[in-house]
N, C-alpha and C positions, 0 to 999 in steps of 0.2 A: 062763802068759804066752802059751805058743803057739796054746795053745784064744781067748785073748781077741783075741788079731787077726788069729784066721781069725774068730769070729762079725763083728768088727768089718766086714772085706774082705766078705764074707759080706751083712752087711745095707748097706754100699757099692755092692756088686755090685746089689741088690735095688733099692735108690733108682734107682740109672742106670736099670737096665730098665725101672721104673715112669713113667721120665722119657721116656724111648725110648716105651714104648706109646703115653704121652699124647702125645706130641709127632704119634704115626701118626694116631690117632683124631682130632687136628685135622686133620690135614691130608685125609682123608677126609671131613669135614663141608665141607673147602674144595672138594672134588673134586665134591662134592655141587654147592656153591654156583656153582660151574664148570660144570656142566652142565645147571642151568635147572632146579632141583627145589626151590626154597627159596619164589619168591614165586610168586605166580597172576599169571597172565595173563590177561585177557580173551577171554575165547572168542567167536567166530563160529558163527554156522548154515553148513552143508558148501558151503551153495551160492553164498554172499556173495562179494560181488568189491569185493574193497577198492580203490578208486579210486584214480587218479596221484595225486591232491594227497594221500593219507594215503601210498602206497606207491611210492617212487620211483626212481630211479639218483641223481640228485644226494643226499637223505637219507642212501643207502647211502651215498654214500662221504663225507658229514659225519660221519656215527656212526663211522668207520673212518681219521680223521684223527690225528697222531700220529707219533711215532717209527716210521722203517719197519721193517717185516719183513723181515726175509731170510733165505733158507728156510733156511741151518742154525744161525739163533737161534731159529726157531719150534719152541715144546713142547708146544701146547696144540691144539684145534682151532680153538679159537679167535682163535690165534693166523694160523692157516695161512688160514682165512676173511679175518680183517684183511689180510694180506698179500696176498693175493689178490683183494679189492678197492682196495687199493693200487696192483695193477701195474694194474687194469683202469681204477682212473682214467686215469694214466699213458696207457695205449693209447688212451683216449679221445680225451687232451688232443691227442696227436701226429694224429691221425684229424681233427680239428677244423683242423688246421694243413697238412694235408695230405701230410704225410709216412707214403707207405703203408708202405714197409718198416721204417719207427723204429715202427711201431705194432704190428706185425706181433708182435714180440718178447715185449714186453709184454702181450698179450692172451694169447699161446700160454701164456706163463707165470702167470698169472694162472688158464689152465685147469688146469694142473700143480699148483698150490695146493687146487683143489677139488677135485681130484681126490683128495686127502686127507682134506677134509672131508667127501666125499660117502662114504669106507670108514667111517666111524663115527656122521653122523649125515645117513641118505640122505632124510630129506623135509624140503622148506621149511614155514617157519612165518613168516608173517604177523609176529609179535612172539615172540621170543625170549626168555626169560630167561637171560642168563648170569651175575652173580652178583649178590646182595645186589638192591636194586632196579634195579638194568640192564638192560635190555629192549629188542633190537635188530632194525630188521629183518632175517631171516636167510632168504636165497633161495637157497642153494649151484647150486640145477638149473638156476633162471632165471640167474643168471649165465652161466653155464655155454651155454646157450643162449643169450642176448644176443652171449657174447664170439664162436662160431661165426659167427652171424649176420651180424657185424664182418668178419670174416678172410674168410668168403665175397666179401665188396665187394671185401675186401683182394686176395683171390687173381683177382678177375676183372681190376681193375686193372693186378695186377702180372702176368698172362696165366699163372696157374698154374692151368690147366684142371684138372689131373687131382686136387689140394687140394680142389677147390668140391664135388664128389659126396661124398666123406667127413665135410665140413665140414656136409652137410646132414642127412645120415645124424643122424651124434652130436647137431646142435645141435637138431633135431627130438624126436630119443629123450629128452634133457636138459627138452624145454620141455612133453613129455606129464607124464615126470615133475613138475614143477613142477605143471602144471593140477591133476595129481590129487591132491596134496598141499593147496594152495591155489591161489584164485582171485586173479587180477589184471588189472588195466588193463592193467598195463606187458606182464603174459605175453599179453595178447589182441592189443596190441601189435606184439609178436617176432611172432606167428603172422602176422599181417599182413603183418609183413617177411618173412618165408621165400617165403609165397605171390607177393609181389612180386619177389625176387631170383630163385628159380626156379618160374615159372609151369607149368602143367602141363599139355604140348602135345596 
């Protein structure tokens, strides 16, 4: 009687664990689908410059519309990406309205997001795939380099000199990155604004 329900507990035990693998093994095909390895994307020639009307800041932050993020619900990178053109909408809208220090916030932190995304997936791609047929633009560097570009206006206005030389540094290093990854309007753009915000005496 006692050999019968330890084999019983025995092939119990066996089921669970099999349930437990399977259950891993999905969730790894999802991690897959999470990370842009399921469908094809369309490729570009290295030297293509995908135009404002295909590649843009308003698109990005339609693609990124939604329930917000808030960085200690975000688990994914892609989560931290969302939430971070979240806060840069935000910083946008307040810039538009002209409140430089309510923008100020929001942009900073919005760089603090990417900067997460940039530890694990450091080149921008034109179209993304994140899972199943999902396909987003993903610009981590150019962001990153736009939102500098912003805080540089931001910090002249609010007279924080000593901000603006740092702010030009990272948001320059942010927008080579970007070039060399892919081509854009909007990054040929930002260079345009660097060159215009601080000229070169």
């Amino acid at each position: 009687m006692n050999r019968v329900n330890t084999k019983r507990i025995f092939c119990l035990f066996l089921v669970i664990i099999s349930g437990i693998l399977g259950t891993r093994c999905a969730a790894t095909k999802e991690e897959l689908h999470a990370h842009g390895d399921m469908a094809s994307v369309k490729t570009y020639p290295k030297d293509y410059v995908h135009p404002l009307t295909e590649i843009n800041l308003d698109k990005v932050i339609n693609e990124n519309r939604g329930l917000k993020v808030l960085i200690e619900n975000a688990t994914t990178v892609h989560d931290y990406y969302r939430g971070a053109v979240q806060e840069k909408a935000g910083g946008e809208r307040l810039l538009k309205e002209g409140k430089w220090e309510e923008a100020q916030i929001p942009l900073e932190k919005s760089n603090r997001f990417l900067q997460v995304v940039l530890r694990y997936l450091s080149e921008d791609e034109a179209y993304r795939n994140i899972y199943g047929d999902t396909v987003v633009i993903f610009l981590p560097n150019l962001l990153m380099a736009d939102n500098y570009l912003k805080l540089i206006t931001l910090y002249k206005k609010m007279g924080k000199d000593k901000d603006i030389i740092e702010a030009e540094r990272n948001g320059k290093e942010y927008l080579s990155r970007s070039l060399a990854s892919v081509k854009t309007e909007w990054a040929f753009q930002v260079k345009k604004g660097f060159e215009e915000e601080m000229p070169k005496n």
